[in-house]
C-alpha angles and dihedrals in degrees: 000000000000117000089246081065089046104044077046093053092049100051093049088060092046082056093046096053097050094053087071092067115105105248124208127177117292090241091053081052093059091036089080108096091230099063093040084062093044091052093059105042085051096076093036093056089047095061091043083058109051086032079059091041090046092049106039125098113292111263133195105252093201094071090035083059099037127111111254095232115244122233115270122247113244111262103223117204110258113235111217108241083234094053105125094237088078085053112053127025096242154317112338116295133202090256128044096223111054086063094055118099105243087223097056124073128214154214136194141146136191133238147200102163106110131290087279101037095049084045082064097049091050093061084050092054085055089045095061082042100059092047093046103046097234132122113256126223115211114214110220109255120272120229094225085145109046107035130312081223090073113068137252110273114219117249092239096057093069105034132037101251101180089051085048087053101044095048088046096048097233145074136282132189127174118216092256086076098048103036128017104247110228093207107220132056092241100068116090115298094200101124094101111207127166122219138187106249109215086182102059084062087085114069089189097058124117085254093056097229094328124133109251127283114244127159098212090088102058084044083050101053093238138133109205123206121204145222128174116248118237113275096236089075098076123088117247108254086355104118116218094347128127140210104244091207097059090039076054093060089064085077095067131068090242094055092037086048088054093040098059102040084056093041132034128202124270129221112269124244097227121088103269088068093208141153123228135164118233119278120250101194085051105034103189136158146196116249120357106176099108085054103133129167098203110356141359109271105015095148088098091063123088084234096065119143092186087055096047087065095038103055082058080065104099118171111256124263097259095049085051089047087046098045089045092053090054095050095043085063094042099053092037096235131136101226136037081235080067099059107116126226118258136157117256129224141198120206111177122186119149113086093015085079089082098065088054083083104186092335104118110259087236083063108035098050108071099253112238092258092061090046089042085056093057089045081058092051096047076046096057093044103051083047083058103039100040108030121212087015106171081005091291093311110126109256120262116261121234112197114204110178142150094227122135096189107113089196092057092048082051087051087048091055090042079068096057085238110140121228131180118234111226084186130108077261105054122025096333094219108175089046085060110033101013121255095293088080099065096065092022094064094032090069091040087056080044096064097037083070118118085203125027130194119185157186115269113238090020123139097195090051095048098058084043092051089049100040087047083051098039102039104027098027088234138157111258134189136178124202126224120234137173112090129030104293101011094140091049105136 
């Protein structure tokens, strides 16, 4: 009913009622003698009053007319439906079970490949979460590449996790807030746990058949029990790639029924020597780097589910403070608003030497004029696609690289090209912040670049080249390498 009905209806009844009230002559009403005196003493109280109001004090009308203001409600902080409070039932605990909620179901996976590429098997880990419907637990990263003496960093040192959460739509937690991590190998692995070993798939793998080795277990306090994973997972003449969707049907009782009739748990490696099928309220795994959901290597395609989690994926606070600080030295300006804009690059050497074979170094490596060429290029199409960029100067140049050869660095500054040195001489990164930084803020500069130029076959380039499209809007090249005039174009 609408509330003109309503306010209808109840007048109606009001008139109603008052129907049923005896009635007399208004004259019979007045003839009472206490109304006669009433009527009298009316007019009398109404001129007391205006002759009070007329005499008192003046008074502000304003404040004599003014709303007393009612008390405001308590505002109460809103808790984000992704905080990690609604996912787990308190502060970290010795065992990872006991701070799961038993209603919520979970997915992890472990790593050892490399800051990048374990940067790439955490946003697999989201993707079958995602397809799964489960809440994914982020390992910290491993520092397999710089040390095993340095400890593991935290995910979400590095990367803004609630901003992550809030652009996906979901939560994240990392396993520091579900276990105390106890730092080092040598502490007590007696948190038994089974997991699902893509590795093992592969009977030809270094491990023999073996799940993968990883060291964030033992860090982690755990004993990991494992079980292959079913053989139509893998992807036909793909190597060691997997098809993230049947990876996917693990999660579910009806996959996780299939998978361990075919396969059966293996002992564990860690000192408890037990066997133990996977989990199904944790589905975790052992190395999910070689996770694809069409093809191996589709990060480079704009359709790329990987890279659609992982654009949401924004350094931390701390990391952009940090990186601002460096470049404000290095630029020689007062404010971050001062920065100016460049164009990044990414050199990477080291291990790449390896795949030279016996081609000379000199001519495996791109030179720097052919690097410098493809700087031009990224030049010329910002100047086209942005007219009057830097008011019509070519843009600075940035150099991030993992070369060790003084004389080249010296060839880099012949260029005019600027570089930070993480070095004792320079900014002496790893004596103030530990070994992660150096590679940590190199790929944070990386992706601040207006332009970017990269190494082929890089992973760290790749997710540069992607973050600088993706985040600045900016051009982007990468140059080829390998043989004498692989970059020829």
């Amino acid at each position: 009913m609408s509330q003109t009905s309503g306010r209808q209806r109840l007048t109606h009844e009001r008139t109603k009622s008052h129907s049923f009230r005896p009635t007399m002559p208004i004259s019979a009403r007045w003839s009472s003698p206490r109304r006669q005196i009433l009527f009298v003493l009316a007019p009398l109280l109404a001129i007391c009053t205006l002759a009070g109001f007329y005499h008192s004090p003046k008074v502000d009308l304003d404040v004599r007319l003014r709303w007393r203001p009612e008390a405001k409600p308590e505002v109460l902080p809103v808790i984000s439906p992704y905080n990690v409070s609604r996912s787990v039932p308190g502060p970290p605990t010795a065992g990872w079970k006991e701070n799961l909620r038993p209603e919520l179901k979970y997915i992890t996976g472990f790593v050892g490949g490399g800051y990048t590429n374990d940067f790439m098997t955490y946003v697999n880990i989201v993707l079958l979460a995602q397809f799964t419907r489960r809440i994914p637990i982020i390992p910290p990263f491993s520092p397999s590449h710089i040390g095993y003496d340095e400890k593991n960093i935290p995910f979400g040192d590095v990367f803004d996790v609630p901003h992550m959460a809030e652009e996906l739509k979901m939560p994240v937690l990392e396993w520091r807030d579900v276990k105390k991590d106890i730092g080092t190998e040598a502490g007590p692995q007696s948190d038994k746990l089974g997991c699902w070993t893509c590795w093992a798939q592969f009977d030809d793998s270094p491990r023999g058949g073996r799940a993968r080795e990883n060291r964030l277990e033992g860090r982690l306090g755990l004993d990991v029990s494992y079980t292959k994973i079913p053989a139509t997972v893998k992807i036909p003449q793909g190597g060691v790639d997997l098809y993230a969707w049947e990876l996917a049907k693990l999660g579910f009782h009806s996959g996780w029924l299939a998978g361990t009739r075919e396969n059966q748990p293996m002992d564990s490696e860690g000192p408890l020597k037990h066997r133990m099928p996977p989990d199904e309220q944790l589905l975790c795994f052992d190395f999910l780097y070689y996770v694809h959901v069409t093809r191996p290597w589709e990060w480079e395609e704009d359709y790329s589910p990987q890279w659609h989690i992982a654009s949401t994926i924004h350094f931390a606070p701390r990391m952009v403070e940090l990186a601002n600080g460096y470049l404000m030295r290095l630029f020689d300006v007062p404010s971050e608003a001062d920065i100016p804009l460049f164009i990044s690059i990414h050199v990477r050497h080291g291990d790449f030497k390896w795949q030279c074979g016996t081609v000379p170094l000199v001519d495996c490596f791109a030179s720097l004029s052919v690097i410098a060429r493809r700087v031009q290029e990224v030049q010329d199409e910002l100047a086209s696609t942005h007219p009057g960029i830097n008011d019509g100067l070519p843009l600075k140049v940035l150099m991030t690289s993992d070369e060790r050869d003084e004389a080249w660095w010296n060839d880099v500054r012949a260029l005019g090209w600027y570089f930070i040195d993480h070095g004792p001489r320079g900014e002496d990164t790893t004596a103030k912040y530990g070994k992660w930084y150096p590679p940590l803020l190199d790929s944070v500069f990386q992706s601040m670049g207006t332009g970017f130029v990269g190494t082929e076959r890089s992973t760290m380039s790749a997710i540069a080249r992607r973050r600088v499209q993706d985040w600045q809007g900016g051009a982007v090249r990468d140059f080829r390498w390998g043989y004498p005039g692989a970059d020829d174009h």
